[in-house]
C-alpha positions as CSV (number, residue, x, y, z in Angstrom):
1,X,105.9,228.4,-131.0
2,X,102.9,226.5,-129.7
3,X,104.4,225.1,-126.6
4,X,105.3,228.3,-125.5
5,X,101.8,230.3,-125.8
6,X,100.7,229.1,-122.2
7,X,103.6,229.9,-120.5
8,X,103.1,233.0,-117.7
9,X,105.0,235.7,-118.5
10,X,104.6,239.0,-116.4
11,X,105.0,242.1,-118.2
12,X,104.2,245.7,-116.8
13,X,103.7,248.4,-119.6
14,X,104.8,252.5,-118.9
15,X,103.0,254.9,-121.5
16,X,100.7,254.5,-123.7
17,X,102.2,256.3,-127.1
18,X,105.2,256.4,-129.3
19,X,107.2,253.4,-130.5
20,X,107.5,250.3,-128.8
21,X,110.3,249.6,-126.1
22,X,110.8,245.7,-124.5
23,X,113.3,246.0,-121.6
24,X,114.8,242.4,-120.7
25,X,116.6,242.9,-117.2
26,X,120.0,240.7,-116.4
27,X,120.6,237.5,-114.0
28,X,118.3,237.8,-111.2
29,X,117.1,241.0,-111.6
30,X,113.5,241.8,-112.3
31,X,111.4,244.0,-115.0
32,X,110.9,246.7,-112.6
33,X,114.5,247.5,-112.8
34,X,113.7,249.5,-115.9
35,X,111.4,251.2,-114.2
36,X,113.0,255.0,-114.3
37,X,114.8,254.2,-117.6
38,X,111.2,253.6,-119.2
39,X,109.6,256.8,-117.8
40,X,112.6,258.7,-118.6
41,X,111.6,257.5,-123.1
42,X,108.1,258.4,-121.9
43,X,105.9,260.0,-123.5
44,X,107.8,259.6,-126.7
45,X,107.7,255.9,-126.2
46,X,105.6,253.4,-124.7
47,X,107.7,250.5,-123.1
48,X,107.0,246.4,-121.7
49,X,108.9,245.8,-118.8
50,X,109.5,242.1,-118.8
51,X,110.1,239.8,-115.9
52,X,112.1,237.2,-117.7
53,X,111.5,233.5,-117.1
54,X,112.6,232.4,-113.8
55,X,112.9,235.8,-112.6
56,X,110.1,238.0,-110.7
57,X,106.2,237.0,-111.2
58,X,107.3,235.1,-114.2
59,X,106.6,231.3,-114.4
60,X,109.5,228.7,-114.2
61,X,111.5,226.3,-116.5
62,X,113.4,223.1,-116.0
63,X,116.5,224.4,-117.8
64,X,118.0,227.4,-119.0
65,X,118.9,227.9,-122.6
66,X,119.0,231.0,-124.3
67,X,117.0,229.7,-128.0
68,X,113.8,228.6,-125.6
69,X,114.0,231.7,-123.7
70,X,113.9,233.5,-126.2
71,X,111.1,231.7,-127.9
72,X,108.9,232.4,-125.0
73,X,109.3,235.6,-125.2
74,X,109.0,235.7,-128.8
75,X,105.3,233.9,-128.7
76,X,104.5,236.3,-125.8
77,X,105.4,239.9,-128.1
78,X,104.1,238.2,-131.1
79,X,100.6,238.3,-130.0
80,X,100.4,241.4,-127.8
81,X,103.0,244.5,-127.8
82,X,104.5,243.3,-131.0
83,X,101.6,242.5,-132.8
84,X,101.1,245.6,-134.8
85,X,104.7,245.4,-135.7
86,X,108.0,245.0,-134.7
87,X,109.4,246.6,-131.2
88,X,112.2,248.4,-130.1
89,X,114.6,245.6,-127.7
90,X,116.5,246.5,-124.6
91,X,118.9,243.8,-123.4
92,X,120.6,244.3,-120.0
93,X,123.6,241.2,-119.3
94,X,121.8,238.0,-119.4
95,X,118.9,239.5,-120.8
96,X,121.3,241.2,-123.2
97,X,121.8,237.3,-124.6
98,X,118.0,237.1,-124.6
99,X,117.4,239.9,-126.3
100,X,120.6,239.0,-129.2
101,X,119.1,235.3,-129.7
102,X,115.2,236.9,-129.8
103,X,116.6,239.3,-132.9
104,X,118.6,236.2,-134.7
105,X,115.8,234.1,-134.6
106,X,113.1,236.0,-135.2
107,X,114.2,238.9,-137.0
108,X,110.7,239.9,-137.9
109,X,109.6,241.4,-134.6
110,X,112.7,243.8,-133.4
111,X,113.4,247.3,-135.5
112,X,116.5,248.2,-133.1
113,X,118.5,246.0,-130.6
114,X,120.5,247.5,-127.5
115,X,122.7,245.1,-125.9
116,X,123.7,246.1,-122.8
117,X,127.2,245.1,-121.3
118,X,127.5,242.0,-123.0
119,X,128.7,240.3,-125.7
120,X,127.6,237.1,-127.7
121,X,130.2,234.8,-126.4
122,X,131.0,232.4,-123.5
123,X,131.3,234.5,-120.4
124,X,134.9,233.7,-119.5
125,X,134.6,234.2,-115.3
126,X,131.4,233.6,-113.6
127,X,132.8,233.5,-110.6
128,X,130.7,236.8,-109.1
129,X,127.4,235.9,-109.4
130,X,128.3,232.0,-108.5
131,X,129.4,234.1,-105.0
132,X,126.4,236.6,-104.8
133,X,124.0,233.5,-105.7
134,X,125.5,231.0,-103.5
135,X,125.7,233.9,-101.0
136,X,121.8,234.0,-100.8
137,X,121.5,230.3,-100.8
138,X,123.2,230.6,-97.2
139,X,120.0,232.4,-95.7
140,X,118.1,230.4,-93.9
141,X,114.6,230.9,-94.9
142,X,112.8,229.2,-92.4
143,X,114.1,231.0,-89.5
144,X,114.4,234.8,-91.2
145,X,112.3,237.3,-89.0
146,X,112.7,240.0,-91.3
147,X,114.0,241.6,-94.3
148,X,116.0,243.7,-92.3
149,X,117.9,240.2,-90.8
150,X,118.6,239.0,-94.1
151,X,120.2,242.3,-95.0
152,X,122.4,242.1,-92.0
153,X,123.5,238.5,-92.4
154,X,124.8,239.2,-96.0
155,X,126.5,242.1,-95.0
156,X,130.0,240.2,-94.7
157,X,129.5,238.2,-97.6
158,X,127.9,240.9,-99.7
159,X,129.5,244.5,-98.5
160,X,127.7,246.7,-101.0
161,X,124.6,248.1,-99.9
162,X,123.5,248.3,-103.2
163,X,123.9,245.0,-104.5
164,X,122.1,243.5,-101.6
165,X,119.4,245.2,-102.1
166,X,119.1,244.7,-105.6
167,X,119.5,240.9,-104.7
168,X,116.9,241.0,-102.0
169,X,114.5,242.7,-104.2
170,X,113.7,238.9,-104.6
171,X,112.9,238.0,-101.1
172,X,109.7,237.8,-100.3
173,X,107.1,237.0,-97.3
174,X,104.0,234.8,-97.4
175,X,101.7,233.2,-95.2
176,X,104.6,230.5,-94.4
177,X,107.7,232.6,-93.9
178,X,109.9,234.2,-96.7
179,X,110.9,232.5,-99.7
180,X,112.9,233.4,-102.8
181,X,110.6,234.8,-105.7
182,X,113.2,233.9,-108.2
183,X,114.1,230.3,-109.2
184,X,117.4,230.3,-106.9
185,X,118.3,226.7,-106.9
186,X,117.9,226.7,-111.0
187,X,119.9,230.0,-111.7
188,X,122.4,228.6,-109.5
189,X,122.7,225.2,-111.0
190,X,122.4,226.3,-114.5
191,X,125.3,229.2,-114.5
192,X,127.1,227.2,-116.8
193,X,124.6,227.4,-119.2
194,X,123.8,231.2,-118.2
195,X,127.6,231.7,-118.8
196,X,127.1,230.9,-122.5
197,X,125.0,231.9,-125.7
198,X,123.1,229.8,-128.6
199,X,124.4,227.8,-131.9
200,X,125.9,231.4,-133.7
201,X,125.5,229.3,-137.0
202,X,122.6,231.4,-138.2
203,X,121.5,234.3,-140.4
204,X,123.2,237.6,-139.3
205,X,120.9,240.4,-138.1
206,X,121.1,243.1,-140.6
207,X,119.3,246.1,-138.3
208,X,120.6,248.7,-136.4
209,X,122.5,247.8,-133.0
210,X,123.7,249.9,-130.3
211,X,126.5,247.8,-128.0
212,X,126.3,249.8,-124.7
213,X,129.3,249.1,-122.5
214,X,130.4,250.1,-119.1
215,X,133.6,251.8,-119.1
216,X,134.6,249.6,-116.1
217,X,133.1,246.4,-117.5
218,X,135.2,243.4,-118.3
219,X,132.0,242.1,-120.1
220,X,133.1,244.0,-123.5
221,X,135.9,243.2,-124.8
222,X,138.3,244.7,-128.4
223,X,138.4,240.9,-128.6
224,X,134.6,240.1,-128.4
225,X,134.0,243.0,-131.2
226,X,134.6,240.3,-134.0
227,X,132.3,237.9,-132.9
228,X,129.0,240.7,-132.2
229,X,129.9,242.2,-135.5
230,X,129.7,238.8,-137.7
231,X,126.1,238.1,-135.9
232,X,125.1,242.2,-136.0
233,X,127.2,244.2,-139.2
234,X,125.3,247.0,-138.2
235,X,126.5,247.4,-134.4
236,X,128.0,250.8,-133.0
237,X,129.8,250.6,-129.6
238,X,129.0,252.8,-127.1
239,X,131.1,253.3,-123.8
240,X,129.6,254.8,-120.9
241,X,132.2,256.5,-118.6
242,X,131.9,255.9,-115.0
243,X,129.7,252.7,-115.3
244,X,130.1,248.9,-115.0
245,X,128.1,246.4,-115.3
246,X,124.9,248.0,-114.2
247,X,124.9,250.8,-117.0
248,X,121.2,252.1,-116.6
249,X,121.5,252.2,-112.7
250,X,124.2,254.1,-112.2
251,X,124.2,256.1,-114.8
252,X,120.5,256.4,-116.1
253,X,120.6,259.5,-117.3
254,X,123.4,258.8,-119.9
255,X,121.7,255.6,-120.9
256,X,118.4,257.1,-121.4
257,X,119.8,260.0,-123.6
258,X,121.3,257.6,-125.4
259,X,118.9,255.3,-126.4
260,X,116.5,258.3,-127.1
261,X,118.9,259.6,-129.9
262,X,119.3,255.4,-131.4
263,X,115.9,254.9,-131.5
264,X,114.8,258.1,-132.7
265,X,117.0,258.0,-136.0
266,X,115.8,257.2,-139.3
267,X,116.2,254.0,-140.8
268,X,119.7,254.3,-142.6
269,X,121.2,255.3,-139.4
């Protein structure tokens, strides 16, 4: 994967020993959100927190499409955290399809895949994070005074306190006023695109998978189950009670217990 060597990629590591851990956060989120999840393995496990392509201190694309994605990160583990061997792989929503297309093609560098409240179809209903991304898009950057403004302006748009941070996480102030550190305009443009997954006309992965799922997701589906288990034979479903689609943030110390006991198992498990 030449073509993708050059590309930035910003990673942050937490520990130093154990087996390997790369988190891949979801749709507009960054690395960082992995943060307490990762020091919660330590110091059984070292983890890369990865700020995915478009997303964080991360360099840009013109397009999204999950088989280059996941190339680039691919050549980026390949010759640095994965280079002594394969890696454990964390997938959270859309970095949940990342994560799935990384394993198919290129089985070589992931031991265990955890797919986080998603499944490897077409999303049906985009329809939230058109809002919440469209919702940003009405700030108007050039005339914000402060973080605290934007956070007041979204308030009617965006009524949990929670999810507007997490959004505005992204906002960020320079020398010429604030401006979006994620790629806004392309994530908005390309949910179509974000909505779906790659050519499923490949080699199944034959390693362990654990499908985590938030009890009050609609993102995992009975229905779905065929279509991850013809990809991943080896998948066990996991429902977290009291979650939805954020899984690790609201209920991190379920998710972390839980991925301790996967990816501490021997081989046949």
């Amino acid at each position: 994967m030449a073509e993708h060597e050059e590309f930035t990629l910003h990673t942050t590591r937490v520990g130093d020993d154990g087996p390997r851990v790369v988190f891949l956060h979801g749709l507009f989120g960054q690395g960082k959100n992995f943060t307490t999840i990762a020091k919660g393995l330590a110091p059984d496990f070292s983890s890369l927190l990865v700020d995915l392509p478009n997303h964080g201190r991360s360099g840009w694309t013109d397009r999204i499409r999950y088989a280059e994605l996941a190339d680039i990160v691919a050549a980026h583990l390949r010759t640095g955290f994965a280079a002594q061997g394969p890696i454990h792989l964390v997938g959270h929503s859309m970095g949940g399809k990342v994560a799935m297309a990384l394993a198919l093609r290129h089985p070589d560098l992931v031991d265990r895949l955890v797919v986080v409240d998603i499944s490897p179809v077409d999303s049906a209903d985009m329809s939230e994070f058109e809002h919440l991304l469209g919702s940003l898009a009405t700030l108007d950057l050039a005339t914000l005074t402060s973080r605290g403004e934007a956070d007041r302006q979204l308030t009617e748009r965006i009524p949990n306190r929670t999810v507007r941070g997490f959004l505005l996480q992204n906002l960020r102030s320079g020398d010429d006023g604030f401006f979006w550190q994620a790629n806004l305009d392309l994530l908005l443009r390309e949910l179509p695109s974000i909505a779906g997954f790659i050519d499923t006309d490949v080699t199944p992965f034959d390693h362990p998978v654990l499908w985590v799922a938030g009890a009050r997701s609609p993102y995992v589906k009975p229905e779905y189950g065929p279509a991850m288990r013809e990809l991943f034979p080896r998948t066990r479903l996991l429902t977290v009670k009291d979650a939805g689609h954020w899984v690790h943030s609201e209920q991190p110390a379920a998710f972390t217990s839980a991925l301790k006991v996967f990816l501490a198992q021997d081989a046949g498990g």
